[in-house]
N, C-alpha and C positions, 0 to 999 in steps of 0.2 A: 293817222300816222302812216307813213311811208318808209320804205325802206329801198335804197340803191347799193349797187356794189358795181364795180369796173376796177380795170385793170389798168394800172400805171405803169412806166418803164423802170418803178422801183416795187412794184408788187400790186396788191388790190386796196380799193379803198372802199371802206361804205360809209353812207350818210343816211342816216334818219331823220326824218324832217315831222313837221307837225304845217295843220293848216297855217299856220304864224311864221314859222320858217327854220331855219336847219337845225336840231335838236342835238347834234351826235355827229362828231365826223370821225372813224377811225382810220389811223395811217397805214401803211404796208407796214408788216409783223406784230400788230399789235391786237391785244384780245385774241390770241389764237389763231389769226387767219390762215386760210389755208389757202393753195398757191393759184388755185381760181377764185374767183367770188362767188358770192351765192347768188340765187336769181333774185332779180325785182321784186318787191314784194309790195301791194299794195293790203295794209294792214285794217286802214279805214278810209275813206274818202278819196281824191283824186291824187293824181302824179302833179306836185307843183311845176308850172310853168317854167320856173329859173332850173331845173335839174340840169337839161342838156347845155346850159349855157354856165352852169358850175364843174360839171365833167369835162366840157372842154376847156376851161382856166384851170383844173386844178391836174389835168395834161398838163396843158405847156408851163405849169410852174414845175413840177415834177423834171420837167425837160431843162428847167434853168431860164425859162421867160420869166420878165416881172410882171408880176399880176397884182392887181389893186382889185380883191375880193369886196363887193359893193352887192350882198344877199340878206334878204333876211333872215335873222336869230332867233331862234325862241329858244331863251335861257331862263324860262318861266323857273320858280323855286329856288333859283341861285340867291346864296345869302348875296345882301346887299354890297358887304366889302369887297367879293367877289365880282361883282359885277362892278363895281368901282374901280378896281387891278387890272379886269379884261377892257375897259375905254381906254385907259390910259396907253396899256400895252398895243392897242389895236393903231394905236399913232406913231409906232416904233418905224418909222421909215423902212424900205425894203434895203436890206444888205448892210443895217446898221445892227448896234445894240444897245445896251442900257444893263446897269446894273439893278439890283434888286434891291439896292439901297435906292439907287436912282427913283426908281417906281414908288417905295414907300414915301419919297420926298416928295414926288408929284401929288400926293395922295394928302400930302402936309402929316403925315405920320413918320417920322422922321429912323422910329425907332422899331420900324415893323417889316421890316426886311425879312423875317422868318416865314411872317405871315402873307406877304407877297407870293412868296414861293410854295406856300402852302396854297393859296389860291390860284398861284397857272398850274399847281400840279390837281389842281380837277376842271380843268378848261375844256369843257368837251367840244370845243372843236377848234382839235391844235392847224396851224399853216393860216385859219383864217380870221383868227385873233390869236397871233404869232407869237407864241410864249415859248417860242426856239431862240426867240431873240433879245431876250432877260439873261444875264450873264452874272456870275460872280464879281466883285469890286475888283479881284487879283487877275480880274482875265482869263480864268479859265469857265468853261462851258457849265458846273455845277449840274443838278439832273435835269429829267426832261421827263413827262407824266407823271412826277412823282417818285421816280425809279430812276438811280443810278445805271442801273442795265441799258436806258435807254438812249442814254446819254451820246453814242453812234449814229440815233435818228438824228438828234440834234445839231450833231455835226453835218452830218449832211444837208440836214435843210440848211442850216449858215452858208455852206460852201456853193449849194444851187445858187447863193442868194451873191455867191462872189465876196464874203466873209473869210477872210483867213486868221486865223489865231497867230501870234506872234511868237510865243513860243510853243516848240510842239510839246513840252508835259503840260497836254489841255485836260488832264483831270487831279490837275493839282489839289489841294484844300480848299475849303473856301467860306 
């Protein structure tokens, strides 16, 4: 395992990777971070090759570039439905969205919409299977990791993404 951290122009980000490929990506403010990152950490085995070519996309996405993340996953232990929600979401076009009904439809589960949401909120690695971009039926933003609180990140990553909500009470019900 490996461990990265750097600095964005929205805070710090770290990623844990596995020889297979990225395990872990955490956003600015989340997990505690604090306002540097911590050093490189090589845990076991080498620095994968794609790292510096993932820190600099996941820059200029931070900065409001569209970036088509194309790295390897390793979401080894993910239950399967899970990993079934994260393919579909990962097709969510940049700057669009989809509801959580939407998702469970593509899924032909028509009636799992809880459970959609229940699965991007352990997507451990939000922006590059973009489960910022799942949205409630009524339009507004609903949560983001799992927690209402974060619900802010989420807005912003839409708005990088050139997303504007229609109406401004975006944390209506839902």
């Amino acid at each position: 395992m490996y461990n990265m951290s750097f600095l964005t122009n929205l805070g710090p980000v770290s990623i844990l990777c596995s020889a297979r490929g990225i395990c872990h990506l955490t956003l600015p403010g989340f997990d505690g971070h604090k306002q540097t990152p911590i050093p490189d950490n090589e845990l076991t085995g080498q620095r994968p090759a794609y790292l510096p070519d993932l820190e600099e996309e996941l820059k200029a996405y931070f900065r409001g570039t569209r970036v088509a993340f194309d790295f390897p996953l390793d979401l080894a232990g993910a239950p399967e439905f899970c990993l079934k929600v994260w393919n579909t979401v990962k097709n969510i076009p940049y700057g669009e969205v989809r509801s959580y009904g939407w998702v469970a439809r593509e899924l032909g589960r028509p009636a799992a919409a809880r459970a959609v949401g229940q699965a991007l909120a352990r997507n451990p690695v939000p922006v590059i299977i973009p489960c910022h971009r799942v949205i409630h039926s009524n339009g507004t933003p609903g949560g983001f990791a799992g927690r209402m609180s974060f619900v802010e990140t989420k807005l912003i990553l839409l708005s990088l993404e050139g997303y504007r909500f229609k109406d401004r009470d975006v944390h209506g019900p839902g």
